[in-house]
Every structure is written in structure tokens, then in C-alpha cells.
C-alpha positions as CSV (number, residue, x, y, z in Angstrom):
1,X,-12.4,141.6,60.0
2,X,-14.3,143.3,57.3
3,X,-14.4,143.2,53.4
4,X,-13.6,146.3,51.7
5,X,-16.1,148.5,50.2
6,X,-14.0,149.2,47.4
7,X,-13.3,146.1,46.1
8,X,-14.1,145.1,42.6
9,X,-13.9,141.5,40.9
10,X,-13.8,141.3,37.5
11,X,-14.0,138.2,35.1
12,X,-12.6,137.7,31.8
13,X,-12.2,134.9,29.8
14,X,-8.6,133.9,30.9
15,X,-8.9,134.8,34.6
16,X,-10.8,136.4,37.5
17,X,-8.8,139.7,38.5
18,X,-9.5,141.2,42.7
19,X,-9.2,144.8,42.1
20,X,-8.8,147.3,45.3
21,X,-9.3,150.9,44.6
22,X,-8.4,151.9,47.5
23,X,-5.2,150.7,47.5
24,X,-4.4,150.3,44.0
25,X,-3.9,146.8,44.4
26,X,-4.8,144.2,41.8
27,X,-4.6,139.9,42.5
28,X,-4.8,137.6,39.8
29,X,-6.6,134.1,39.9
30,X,-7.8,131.0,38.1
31,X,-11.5,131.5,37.3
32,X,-12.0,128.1,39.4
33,X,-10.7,130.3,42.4
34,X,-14.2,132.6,42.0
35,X,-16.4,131.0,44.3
36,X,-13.8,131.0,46.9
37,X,-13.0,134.2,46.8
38,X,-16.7,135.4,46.7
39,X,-16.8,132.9,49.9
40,X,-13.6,134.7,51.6
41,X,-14.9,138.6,51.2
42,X,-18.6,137.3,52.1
43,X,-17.1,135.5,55.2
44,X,-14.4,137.3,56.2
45,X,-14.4,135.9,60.1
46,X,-14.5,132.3,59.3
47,X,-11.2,130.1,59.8
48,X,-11.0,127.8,56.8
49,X,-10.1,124.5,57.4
50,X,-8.3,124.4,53.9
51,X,-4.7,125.8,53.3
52,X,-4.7,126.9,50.1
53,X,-8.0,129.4,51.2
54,X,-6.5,130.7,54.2
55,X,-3.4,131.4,51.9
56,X,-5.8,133.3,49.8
57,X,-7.5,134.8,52.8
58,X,-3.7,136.3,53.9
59,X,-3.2,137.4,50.4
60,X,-6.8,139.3,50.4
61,X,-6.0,140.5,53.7
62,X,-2.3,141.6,53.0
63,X,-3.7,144.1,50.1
64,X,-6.9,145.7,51.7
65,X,-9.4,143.4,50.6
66,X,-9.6,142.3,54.0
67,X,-9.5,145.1,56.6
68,X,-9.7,145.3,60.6
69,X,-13.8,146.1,61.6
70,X,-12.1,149.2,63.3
71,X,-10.0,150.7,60.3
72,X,-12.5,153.2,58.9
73,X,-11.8,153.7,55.0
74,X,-13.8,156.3,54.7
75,X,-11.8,158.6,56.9
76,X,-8.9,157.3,55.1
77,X,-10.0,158.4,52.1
78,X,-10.6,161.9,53.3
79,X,-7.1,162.1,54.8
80,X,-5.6,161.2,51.6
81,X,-7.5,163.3,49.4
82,X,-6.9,167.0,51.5
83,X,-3.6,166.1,51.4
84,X,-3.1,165.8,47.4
85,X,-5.4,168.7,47.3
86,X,-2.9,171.0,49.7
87,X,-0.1,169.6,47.8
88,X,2.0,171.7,50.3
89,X,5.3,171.6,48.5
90,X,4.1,171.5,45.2
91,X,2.8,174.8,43.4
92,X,1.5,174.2,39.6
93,X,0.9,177.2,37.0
94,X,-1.2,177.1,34.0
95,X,0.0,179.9,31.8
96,X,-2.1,181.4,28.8
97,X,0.8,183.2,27.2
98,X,-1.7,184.2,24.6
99,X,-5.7,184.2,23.8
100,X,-4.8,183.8,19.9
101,X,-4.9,180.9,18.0
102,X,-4.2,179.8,14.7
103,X,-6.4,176.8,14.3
104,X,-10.5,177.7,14.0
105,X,-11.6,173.8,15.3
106,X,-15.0,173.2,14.8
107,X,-15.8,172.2,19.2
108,X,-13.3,174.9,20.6
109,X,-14.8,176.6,23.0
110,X,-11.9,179.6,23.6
111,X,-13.1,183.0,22.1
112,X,-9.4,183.8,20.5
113,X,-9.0,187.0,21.3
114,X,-5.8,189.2,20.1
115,X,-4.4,189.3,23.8
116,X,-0.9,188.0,24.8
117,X,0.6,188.0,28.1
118,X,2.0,191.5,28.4
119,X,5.8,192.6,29.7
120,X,4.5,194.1,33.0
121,X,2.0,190.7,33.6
122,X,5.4,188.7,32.7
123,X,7.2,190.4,35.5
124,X,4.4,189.9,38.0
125,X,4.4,186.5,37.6
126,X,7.9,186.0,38.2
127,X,7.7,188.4,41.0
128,X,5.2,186.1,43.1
129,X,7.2,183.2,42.3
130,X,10.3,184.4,43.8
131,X,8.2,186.1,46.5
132,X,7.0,182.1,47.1
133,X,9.4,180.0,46.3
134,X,10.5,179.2,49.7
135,X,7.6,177.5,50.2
136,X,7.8,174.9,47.7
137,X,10.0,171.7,46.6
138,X,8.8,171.8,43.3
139,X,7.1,173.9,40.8
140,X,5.5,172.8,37.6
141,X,4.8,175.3,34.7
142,X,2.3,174.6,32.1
143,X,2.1,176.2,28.7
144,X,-1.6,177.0,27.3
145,X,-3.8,179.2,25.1
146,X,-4.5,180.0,22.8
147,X,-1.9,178.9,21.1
148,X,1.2,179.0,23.3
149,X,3.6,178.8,20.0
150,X,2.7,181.7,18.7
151,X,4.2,183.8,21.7
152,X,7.7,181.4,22.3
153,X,9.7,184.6,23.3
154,X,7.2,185.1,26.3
155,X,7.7,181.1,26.8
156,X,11.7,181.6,26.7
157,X,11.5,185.1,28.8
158,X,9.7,183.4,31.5
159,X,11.1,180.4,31.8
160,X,14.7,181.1,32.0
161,X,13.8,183.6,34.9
162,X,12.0,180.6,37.1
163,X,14.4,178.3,36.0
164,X,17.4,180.5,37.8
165,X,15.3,181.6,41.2
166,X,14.1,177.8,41.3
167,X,18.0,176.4,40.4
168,X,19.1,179.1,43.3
169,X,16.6,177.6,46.0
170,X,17.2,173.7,44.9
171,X,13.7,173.6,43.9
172,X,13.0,170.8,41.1
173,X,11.3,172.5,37.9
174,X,9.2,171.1,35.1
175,X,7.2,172.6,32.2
176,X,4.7,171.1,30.1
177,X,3.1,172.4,27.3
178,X,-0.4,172.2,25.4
179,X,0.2,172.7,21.9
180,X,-1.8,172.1,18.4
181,X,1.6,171.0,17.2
182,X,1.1,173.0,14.0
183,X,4.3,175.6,15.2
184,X,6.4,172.3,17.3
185,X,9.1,172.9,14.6
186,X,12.8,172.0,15.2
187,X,13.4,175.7,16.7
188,X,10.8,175.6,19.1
189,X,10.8,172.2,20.0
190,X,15.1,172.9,21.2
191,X,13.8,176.2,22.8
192,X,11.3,174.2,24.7
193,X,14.1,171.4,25.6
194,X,15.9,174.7,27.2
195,X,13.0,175.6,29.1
196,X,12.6,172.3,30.6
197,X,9.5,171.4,28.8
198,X,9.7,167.3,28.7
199,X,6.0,167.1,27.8
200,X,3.8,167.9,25.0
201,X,-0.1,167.2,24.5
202,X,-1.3,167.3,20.8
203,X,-4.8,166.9,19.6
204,X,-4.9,164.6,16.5
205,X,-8.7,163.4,15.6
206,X,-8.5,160.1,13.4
207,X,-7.1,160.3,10.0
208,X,-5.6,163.3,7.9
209,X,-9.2,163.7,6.0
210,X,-11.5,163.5,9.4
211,X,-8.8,165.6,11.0
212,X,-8.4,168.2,8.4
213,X,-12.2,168.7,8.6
214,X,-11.6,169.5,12.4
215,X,-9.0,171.4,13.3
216,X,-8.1,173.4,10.4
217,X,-5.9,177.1,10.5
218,X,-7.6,180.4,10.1
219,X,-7.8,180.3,6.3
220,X,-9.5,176.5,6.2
221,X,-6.2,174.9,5.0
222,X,-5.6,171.2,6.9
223,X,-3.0,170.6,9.7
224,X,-2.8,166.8,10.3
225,X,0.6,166.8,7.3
226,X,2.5,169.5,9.5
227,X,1.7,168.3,12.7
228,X,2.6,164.4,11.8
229,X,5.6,165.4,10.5
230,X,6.7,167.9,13.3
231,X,6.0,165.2,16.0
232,X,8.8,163.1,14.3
233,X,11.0,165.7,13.8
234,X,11.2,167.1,17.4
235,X,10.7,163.4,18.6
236,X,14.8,163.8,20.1
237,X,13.9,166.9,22.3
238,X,10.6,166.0,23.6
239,X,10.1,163.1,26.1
240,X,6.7,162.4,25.7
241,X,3.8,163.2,23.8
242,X,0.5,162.9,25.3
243,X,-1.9,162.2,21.9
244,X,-5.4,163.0,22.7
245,X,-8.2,162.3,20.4
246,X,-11.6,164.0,21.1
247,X,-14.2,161.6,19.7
248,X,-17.5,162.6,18.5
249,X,-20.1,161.0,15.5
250,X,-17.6,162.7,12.9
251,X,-14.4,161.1,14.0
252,X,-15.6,157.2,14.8
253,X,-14.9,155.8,11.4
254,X,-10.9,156.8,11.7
255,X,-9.8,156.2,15.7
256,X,-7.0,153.3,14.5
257,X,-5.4,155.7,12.0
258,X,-3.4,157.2,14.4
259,X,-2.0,154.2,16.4
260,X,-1.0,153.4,13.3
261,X,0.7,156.7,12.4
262,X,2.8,157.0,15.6
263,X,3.8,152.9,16.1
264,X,7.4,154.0,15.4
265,X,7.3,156.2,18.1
266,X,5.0,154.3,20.2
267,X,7.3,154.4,23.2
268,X,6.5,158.1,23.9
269,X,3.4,158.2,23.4
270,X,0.4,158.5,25.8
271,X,-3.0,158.2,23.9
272,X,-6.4,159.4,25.5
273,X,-9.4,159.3,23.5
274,X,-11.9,161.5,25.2
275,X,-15.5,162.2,24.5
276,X,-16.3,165.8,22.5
277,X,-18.3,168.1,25.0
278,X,-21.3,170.3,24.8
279,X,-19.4,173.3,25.4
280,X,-20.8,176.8,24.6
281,X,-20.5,177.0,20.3
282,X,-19.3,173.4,20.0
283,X,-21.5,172.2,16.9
284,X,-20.4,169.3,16.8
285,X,-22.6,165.8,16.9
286,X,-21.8,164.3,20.3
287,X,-21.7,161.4,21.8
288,X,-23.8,159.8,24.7
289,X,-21.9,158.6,27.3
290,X,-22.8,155.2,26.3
291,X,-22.0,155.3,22.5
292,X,-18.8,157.0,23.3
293,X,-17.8,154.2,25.8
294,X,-19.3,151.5,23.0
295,X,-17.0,153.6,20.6
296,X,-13.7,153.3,22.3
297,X,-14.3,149.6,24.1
298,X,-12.0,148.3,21.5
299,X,-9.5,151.2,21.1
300,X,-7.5,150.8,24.3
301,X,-7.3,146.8,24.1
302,X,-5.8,147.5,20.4
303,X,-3.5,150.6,21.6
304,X,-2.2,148.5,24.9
305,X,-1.5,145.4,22.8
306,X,0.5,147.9,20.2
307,X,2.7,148.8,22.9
308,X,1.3,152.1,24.0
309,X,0.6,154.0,26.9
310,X,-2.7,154.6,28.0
311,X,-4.5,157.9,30.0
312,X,-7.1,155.9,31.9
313,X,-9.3,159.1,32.7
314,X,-8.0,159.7,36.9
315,X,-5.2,159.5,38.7
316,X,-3.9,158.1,41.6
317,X,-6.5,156.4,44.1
318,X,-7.7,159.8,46.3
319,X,-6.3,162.3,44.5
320,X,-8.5,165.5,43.5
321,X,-10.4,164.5,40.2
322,X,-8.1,167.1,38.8
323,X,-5.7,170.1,39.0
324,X,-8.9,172.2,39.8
325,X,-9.3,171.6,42.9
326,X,-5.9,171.8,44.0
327,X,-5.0,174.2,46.4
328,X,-2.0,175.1,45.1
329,X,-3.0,175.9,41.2
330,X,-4.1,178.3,39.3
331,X,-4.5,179.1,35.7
332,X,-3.1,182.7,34.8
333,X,-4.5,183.9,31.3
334,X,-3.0,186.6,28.8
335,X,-5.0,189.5,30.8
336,X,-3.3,188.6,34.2
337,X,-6.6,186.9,35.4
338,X,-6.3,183.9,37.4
339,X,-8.8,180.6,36.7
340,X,-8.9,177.3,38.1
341,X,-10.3,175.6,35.2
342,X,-8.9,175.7,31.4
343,X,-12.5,176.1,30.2
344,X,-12.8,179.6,31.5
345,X,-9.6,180.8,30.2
346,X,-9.9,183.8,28.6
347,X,-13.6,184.8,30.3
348,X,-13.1,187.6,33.0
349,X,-16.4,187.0,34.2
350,X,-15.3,183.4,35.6
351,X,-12.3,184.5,37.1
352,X,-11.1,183.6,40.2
353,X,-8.6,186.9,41.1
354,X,-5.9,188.5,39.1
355,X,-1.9,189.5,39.4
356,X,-1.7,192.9,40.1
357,X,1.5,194.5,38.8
358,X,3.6,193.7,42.0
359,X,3.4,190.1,41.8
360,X,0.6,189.6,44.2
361,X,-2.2,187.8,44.1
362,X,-5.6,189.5,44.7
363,X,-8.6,186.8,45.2
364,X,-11.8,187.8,44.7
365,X,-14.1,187.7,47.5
366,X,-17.2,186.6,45.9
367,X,-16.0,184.7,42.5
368,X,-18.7,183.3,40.1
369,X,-17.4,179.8,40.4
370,X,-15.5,178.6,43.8
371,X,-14.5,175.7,42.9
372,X,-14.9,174.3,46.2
373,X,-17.0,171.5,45.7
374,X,-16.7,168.3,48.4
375,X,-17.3,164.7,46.9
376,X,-17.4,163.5,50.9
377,X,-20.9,166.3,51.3
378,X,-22.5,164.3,48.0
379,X,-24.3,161.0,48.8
380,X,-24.4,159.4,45.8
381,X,-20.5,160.2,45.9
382,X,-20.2,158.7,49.2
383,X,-21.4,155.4,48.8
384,X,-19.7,154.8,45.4
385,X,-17.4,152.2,45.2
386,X,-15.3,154.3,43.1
387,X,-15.1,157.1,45.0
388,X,-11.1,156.6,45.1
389,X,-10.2,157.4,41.8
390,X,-13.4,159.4,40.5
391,X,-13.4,161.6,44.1
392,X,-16.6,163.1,42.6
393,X,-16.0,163.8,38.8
394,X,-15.9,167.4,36.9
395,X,-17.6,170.4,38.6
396,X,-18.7,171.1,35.1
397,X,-21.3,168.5,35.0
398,X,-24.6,168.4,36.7
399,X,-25.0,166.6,39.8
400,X,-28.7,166.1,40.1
401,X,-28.1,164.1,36.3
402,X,-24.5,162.4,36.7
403,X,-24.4,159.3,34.5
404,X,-26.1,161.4,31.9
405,X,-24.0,164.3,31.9
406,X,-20.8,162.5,32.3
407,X,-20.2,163.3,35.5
408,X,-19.2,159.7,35.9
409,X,-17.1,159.0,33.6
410,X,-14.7,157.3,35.0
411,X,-17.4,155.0,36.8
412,X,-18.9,154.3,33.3
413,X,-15.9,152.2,31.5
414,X,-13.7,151.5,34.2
415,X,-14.3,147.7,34.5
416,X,-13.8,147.2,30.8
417,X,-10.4,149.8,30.8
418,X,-9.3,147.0,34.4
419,X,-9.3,144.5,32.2
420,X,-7.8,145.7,29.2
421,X,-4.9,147.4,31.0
422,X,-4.3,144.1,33.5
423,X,-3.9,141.5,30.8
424,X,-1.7,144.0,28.6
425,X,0.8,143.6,31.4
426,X,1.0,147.4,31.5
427,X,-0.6,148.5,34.8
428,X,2.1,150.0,36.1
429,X,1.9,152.2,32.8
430,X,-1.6,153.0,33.4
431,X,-3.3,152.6,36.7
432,X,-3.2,155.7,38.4
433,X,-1.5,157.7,36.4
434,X,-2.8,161.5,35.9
435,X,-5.1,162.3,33.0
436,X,-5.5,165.7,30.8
């Protein structure tokens, strides 16, 4: 018998907490109990003479803190994570129905060209999904930009058409969109309910003033009144909003404001406060890693005790860090130009293939980015203890400079978020669910 290498013990002031990452598995115990347990995982082998320890031991044992010296977690690990990244009967689209936007927000990093998803690029799309759909169990449809709200007819057009081939295969649909909020009025929001959209995720940064200063429309006016007041409106057709706040210098005075704003609809609400990057004409003051995680330390212990939902930063324990590198995604923009990463949308230079106007898809042979990175061929990656839930962080990030860069995020503030989230009594809201 062996002790796990991805075990993790964490104290707090009420108890000692035996976190598996592996597993997902997470044992509660007096903080008397901490030398024996630190005797158990060092001395796996030994028989104790003492009941209550060998209970423990089982206990350990019974939730992978404790494995067999043959069981190999590493190839485990690899098993699991090439098969969430085949997802075989699962094939997720990003759509860019349009590259126009009517927010200017000081960090975007889109170009907002006048481009929108033309008729013939429509038809393509639906064409390969009906060419495909026999393959699948399950498709999920995602609604980007741009601004997706400013083009609902190509939403509506599209999505009635996938709804009916997937209805007439037995395949299980769902649509999600991404949304400034400014145009979630009551019309869209019950054309959305129509399209099977059940989720929405709104940016709102801090407070109405901090906000306003942010992410402002085209002519400089403020959006955090119309927004606000939208997500109340349309709370009876959507079933969950997925808040997320991108925190920078500007923003750190006003991060309570909106759990405050949204406690009367705290039940469908999932908040993720997420660090402002250095992204192409972002001029924004950012963050370190460090003074963002100092930043936020309190923010999730307030938001869990409030009764919210938290997006922890990864999802389940070796899944692919994110929709990237799945095999069975793409993003296609408003030219017809397929991406595997939001950040290029728009940027034909990055992209991955294109629809051609029979509703295939034609890959490029020699992309700029392949997006085929291996966290199992990085060493540092390897031997990391949270290998599980990180599986190697964002392509986007350097690897030579990791912590730095924020390549390991999740790494960074996950002992503090374990903590938080187990003595909220809301793990089973948190842990392991998918981030943005």
C-alpha cells in the first residue's frame, strides 16, 4: 500500500480537511486527528494496534488516499483525461454570430469588426450538423461575439433548425449564451427560452460607478442600470446566470457591490471573479498573480456564506483545462472561420480551418496555433500534485515562466478556495464544476 500523490491536507481553525484530487474526495477530522493521519499516509504498511486508526486507515483507504503499490495513478490520470478530451458523444459549438459590438470596454481584446454570420455560412453550419449528428448524444451550442444580441434572428434561424434535426435523432440539445446583458430584454430573453438557451454569462465589474467606467456603449454612456435591471426582468426565462467579474487595480475598491445587488436572486447565480489579462490593447492596470489572489481571498468566503454559487477556476478532476483542447469543439466566427480559443475570434490569421459553403469542414494543414499541447510531455506538469484539476493550465501563458504568467492559476489559490468552499457546506456546488 502506497499514499497518494495527490493528496492534500489542509488545516483551518475548526478542522483538518484530507483532500484527494484525484478522486474528488474530501474527509473531515478533528485537528487532534492530524498527527495520526500524517502517521497513516507516512506509514501506510503498518497495522495499528488501535481501532479507531485502522478505522481511519479504511476510511483513507476507501477514498484513494491509500492506494495498492501496483495501481499507477499516473496512467489513470492519462486515461481519464483523453477520454474528456474525445468526448465521443458530445460535440460543443462556439458561435460568433457577429464581430460587432456595442460596448467599447476598456481590456477587450476583440477588434469589432462590422461582420455577422452570413445566410450561406448559416446554412453550412446546419448542413454539417445534420451531416454529423449521428455521431453524437448530445450537442451544446454556445452564443458569442461580438455581441450575440445584436444579431437574435441569426440566433432564432439557427437554432430552431438544430433543435428539429437534433429532436428527430433523440439527441439532447443545450445553448448557452455569452452576453453583455445590455440587449437581455424581455423579447430576447423568451426568444432565448425558445432556443433552449438555460444559461447566460454577464460581465458586471464592481459597482455601477467602477462599472460604468469599464464597459461602457459606443457613445461612452454607462451600462451597469440596464443590465441590473434586465437580469431581474428575464430572471423567469433564464436558469442561471453565470456573473463574472474581471478584477484589475481599478475594480478592487467595489468587488462586494455586486453580491449585494443580486442577493435576491442569489439562487441562480454563479459568481467568478477572474483576474484582467494582458491581452493585445488591454490598458488596463493588472494584477499580479499574487495581489489578485490577496484581492479575492475574502470574496469567495463572503459570496459562499451569502448563499452563492461559486466557479472555482477547473472542472472536474482530469478533465482538459478547458473546451480548447477538446476534440470535439470548435469556435466558428462571423467569417465562417473556425478557432479553438475565444481569444482568436475574429483573427483569420489564428484560425484553425473554415466551413466551406457545403457544410464541411476544411482543417488547415499547418495552422498558426495547434492547440495540441500535452500536460503528461511537461515535467513540471507531471510531478504536480494538482495535475488533476489544473491538467496543465492555458496554452496562452508561457511555460518556461508559469507562476508568473498565470499559468497556474488554479495551483496558486486553490488551498484557500478548499477551504472556503468545504466549511460553506457547498462542495457539491463547487468542486469540480466547469469554469468560463
Amino acid at each position: 500500500m502506497k499514499c497518494s500523490h495527490y493528496n492534500k491536507l489542509l488545516i483551518s481553525y475548526k478542522s483538518i480537511y484530507a483532500c484527494n484530487l484525484l478522486t474528488d474526495a474530501v474527509l473531515s477530522f478533528p485537528k487532534e486527528s492530524e498527527s495520526i493521519i500524517h502517521l497513516i499516509l507516512t506509514y501506510p504498511n503498518i497495522d495499528y494496534e488501535n481501532d479507531v486508526v485502522n478505522e481511519i486507515k479504511e476510511l483513507l483507504y476507501a477514498n484513494g488516499f491509500l492506494i495498492h503499490d501496483d495501481f499507477d495513478e499516473l496512467k489513470n490520470l492519462k486515461e481519464r483525461y483523453f477520454i474528456s478530451q474525445s468526448k465521443r458523444n458530445t460535440f460543443c459549438i462556439q458561435i460568433a454570430n457577429t464581430l460587432r459590438c456595442n460596448f467599447r470596454c476598456t481590456y477587450c481584446y476583440e477588434l469589432h469588426e462590422s461582420i455577422d454570420l452570413c445566410k450561406i455560412k448559416q446554412n453550412s453550419l446546419i448542413q454539417f450538423v445534420e451531416r454529423n449528428i449521428h455521431k453524437w448524444n448530445k450537442l451544446c451550442i454556445s452564443w458569442f461575439g461580438g455581441e450575440p444580441l445584436l444579431r437574435p434572428d441569426i440566433i432564432e434561424y439557427i437554432s430552431e433548425r438544430l433543435i428539429t434535426i437534433c429532436d428527430e435523432q433523440s439527441v439532447y440539445y443545450e445553448g448557452f449564451i455569452t452576453t453583455n446583458g445590455y440587449l437581455l430584454n424581455q423579447d430576447n430573453a423568451k426568444l432565448l427560452k425558445l432556443c433552449r438557451v438555460r444559461e447566460a454569462q454577464i460581465t458586471i465589474d464592481g459597482d455601477k460607478t467602477t462599472h460604468d467606467q469599464r464597459r461602457f456603449l459606443i457613445n461612452g454612456k454607462g451600462t451597469y442600470d440596464v443590465i441590473i435591471n434586465n437580469i431581474f426582468e428575464v430572471a423567469n426565462h433564464i436558469n442561471t446566470f453565470r456573473i463574472r467579474v474581471n478584477v484589475d487595480t481599478q475594480v478592487k475598491l467595489s468587488l462586494t457591490d455586486i453580491i449585494d445587488k443580486l442577493d435576491p436572486i442569489r439562487d441562480k447565480v454563479w459568481l467568478g471573479f477572474m483576474p484582467v489579462q494582458k491581452i493585445h490593447c488591454n490598458k488596463n492596470e493588472i494584477y499580479s498573480y499574487e495581489e489578485y489572489h490577496n484581492t479575492i481571498s475574502g470574496l469567495y468566503n463572503l459570496a459562499v456564506n451569502r448563499g452563492y454559487r461559486i466557479a472555482p477556476g477547473y472542472r472536474l478532476p482530469g478533465s482538459t483545462y478547458c473546451g480548447t483542447y477538446d476534440e470535439n469543439y470548435f469556435l466558428v466566427d462571423a467569417r465562417g472561420d473556425l478557432h479553438k480559443c475565444v481569444v482568436m475570434t475574429g483573427k483569420p490569421e489564428y484560425r484553425i480551418g473554415y466551413l466551406n459553403d457545403d457544410g464541411h469542414v476544411i482543417y488547415l494543414i499547418n495552422p498558426l496555433n495547434k492547440w495540441d499541447f500535452d500536460p503528461f510531455r511537461d515535467k513540471d506538469c507531471l510531478y504536480c500534485d494538482c495535475l488533476p484539476l489544473c491538467m496543465g493550465g492555458c496554452q496562452n501563458f508561457s511555460f518556461e515562466k508559469k507562476r508568473e504568467s498565470g499559468r497556474c492559476i488554479v495551483k496558486d489559490n486553490l488551498d484557500r478556495n478548499l477551504i472556503t468552499i468545504i466549511e460553506s457546506g457547498q462542495k457539491d456546488n463547487i468542486i469540480g464544476r466547469a469554469a468560463y
